[in-house]
C-alpha positions in Angstrom: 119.2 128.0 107.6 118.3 128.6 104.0 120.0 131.6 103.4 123.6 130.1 105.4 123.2 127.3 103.2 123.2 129.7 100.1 126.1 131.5 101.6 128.3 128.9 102.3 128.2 127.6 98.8 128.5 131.2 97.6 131.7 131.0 99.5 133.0 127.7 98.2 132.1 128.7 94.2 134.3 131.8 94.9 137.1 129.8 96.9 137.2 127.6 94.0 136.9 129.7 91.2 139.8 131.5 91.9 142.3 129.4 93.3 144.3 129.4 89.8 144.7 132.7 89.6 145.9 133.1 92.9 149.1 132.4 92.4 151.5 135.0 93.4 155.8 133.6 92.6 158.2 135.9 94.7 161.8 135.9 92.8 164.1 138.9 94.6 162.3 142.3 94.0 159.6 140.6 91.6 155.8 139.1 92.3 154.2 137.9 89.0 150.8 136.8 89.8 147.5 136.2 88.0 149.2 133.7 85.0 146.8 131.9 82.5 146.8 130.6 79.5 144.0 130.5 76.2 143.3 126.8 75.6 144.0 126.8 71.5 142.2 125.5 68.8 143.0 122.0 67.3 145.5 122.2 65.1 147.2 125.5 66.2 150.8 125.7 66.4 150.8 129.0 68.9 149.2 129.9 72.2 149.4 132.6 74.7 150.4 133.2 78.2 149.1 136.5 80.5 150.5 137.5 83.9 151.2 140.9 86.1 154.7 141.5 87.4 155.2 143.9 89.9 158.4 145.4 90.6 159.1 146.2 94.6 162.8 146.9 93.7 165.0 150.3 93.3 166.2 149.2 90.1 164.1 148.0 86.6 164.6 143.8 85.9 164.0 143.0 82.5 161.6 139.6 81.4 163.8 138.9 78.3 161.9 135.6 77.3 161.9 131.9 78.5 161.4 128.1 77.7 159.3 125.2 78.1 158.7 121.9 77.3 155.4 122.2 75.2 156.4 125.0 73.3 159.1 128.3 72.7 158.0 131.5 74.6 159.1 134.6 73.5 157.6 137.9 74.5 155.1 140.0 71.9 153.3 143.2 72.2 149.8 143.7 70.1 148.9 147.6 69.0 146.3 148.2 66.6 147.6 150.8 63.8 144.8 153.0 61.7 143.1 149.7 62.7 145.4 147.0 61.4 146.2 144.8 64.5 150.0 144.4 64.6 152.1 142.1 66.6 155.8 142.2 66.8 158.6 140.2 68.9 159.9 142.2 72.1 163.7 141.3 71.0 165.6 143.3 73.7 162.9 141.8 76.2 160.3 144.2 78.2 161.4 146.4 81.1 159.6 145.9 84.4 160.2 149.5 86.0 161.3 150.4 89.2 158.4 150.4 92.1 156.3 149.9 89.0 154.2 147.2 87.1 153.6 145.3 83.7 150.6 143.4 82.8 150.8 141.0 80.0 146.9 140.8 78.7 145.0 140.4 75.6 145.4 143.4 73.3 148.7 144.5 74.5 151.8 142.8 76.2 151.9 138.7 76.0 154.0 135.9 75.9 153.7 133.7 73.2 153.8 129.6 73.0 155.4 129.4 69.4 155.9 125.7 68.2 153.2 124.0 70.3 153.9 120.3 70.6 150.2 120.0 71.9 147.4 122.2 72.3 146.5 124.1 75.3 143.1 122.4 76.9 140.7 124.0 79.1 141.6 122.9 82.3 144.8 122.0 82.4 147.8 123.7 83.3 151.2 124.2 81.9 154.7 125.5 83.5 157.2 128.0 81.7 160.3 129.4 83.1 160.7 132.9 82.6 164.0 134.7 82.2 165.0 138.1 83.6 167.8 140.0 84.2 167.9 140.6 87.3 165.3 137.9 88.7 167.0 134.7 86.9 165.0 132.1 85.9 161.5 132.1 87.5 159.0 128.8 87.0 155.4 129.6 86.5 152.3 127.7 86.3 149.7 128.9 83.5 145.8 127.4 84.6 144.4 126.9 80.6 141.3 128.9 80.4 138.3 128.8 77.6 139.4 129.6 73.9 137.3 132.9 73.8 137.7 133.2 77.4 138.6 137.5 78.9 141.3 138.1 81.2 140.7 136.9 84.8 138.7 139.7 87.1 140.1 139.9 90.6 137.7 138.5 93.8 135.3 141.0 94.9 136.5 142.2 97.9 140.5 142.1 97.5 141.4 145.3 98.3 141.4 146.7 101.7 140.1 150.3 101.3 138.3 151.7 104.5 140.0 148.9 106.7 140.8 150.4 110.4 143.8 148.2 111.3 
């Protein structure tokens, strides 16, 4: 009884811990799944967003920025250079290839909250609408994680290697 006890809970901590990053957003050949947000520190006046979006289509789409209400969004890539961390603005957007994939994620691809008109808190959660070329506008919800807090792993168990069907 113990150890179905033990399991049961060990079911609903995982149910529940994941739930937010769950969410997968089908617009035409896209799926952009996994969005979250780092909660910023009082008094700063940007945040960042981090997603995946896969592309099922024949032909590249485009995320070529977006809008909210608690802040700009513009897309950014960070690259370190002879170790000097730069970040620039994607101006002409970033392309989301055919049958292919982008993840934005600390360290590399990102959107960024300029102009927040409140901080990002740990626990809440905030909606952008992204724009793409193809897609149109697409409305996403960004769980706020931990200020320090690493990109979201996936659920043990998520993939379906060795499954007979």
């Amino acid at each position: 009884m113990k150890r179905l006890s033990a399991l049961a809970v060990a079911f609903a901590l995982t149910a529940f811990a994941f739930p937010a990053f769950a969410q997968e957003i089908k617009a035409g050949d896209l799926t952009i799944a996994k969005p979250w947000a780092r909660a910023t520190p009082k008094g700063a006046d940007v945040g960042v967003g981090y997603l995946e979006i896969r592309n099922a289509g024949a032909a590249a789409d485009r995320l070529t920025g977006g809008s909210a209400d608690f802040a700009n969004v513009e897309v950014h890539q960070m690259s370190m250079d002879n170790g000097v961390m730069k970040m620039r603005e994607m101006s002409g957007g970033l392309e989301i290839p055919a049958h292919g994939s982008v993840k934005l994620s600390p360290n590399g691809y990102h959107l960024m909250f300029t102009g927040l008109k409140h901080p990002l808190v740990k626990g809440d959660t905030v909606q952008a609408t992204l724009n793409f070329e193809h897609a149109g506008a697409v409305t996403v919800k960004f769980p706020v994680q931990g200020v320090g807090a690493p990109a979201p792993a996936a659920p043990k168990g998520d993939d379906m290697k060795g499954m007979k069907m």
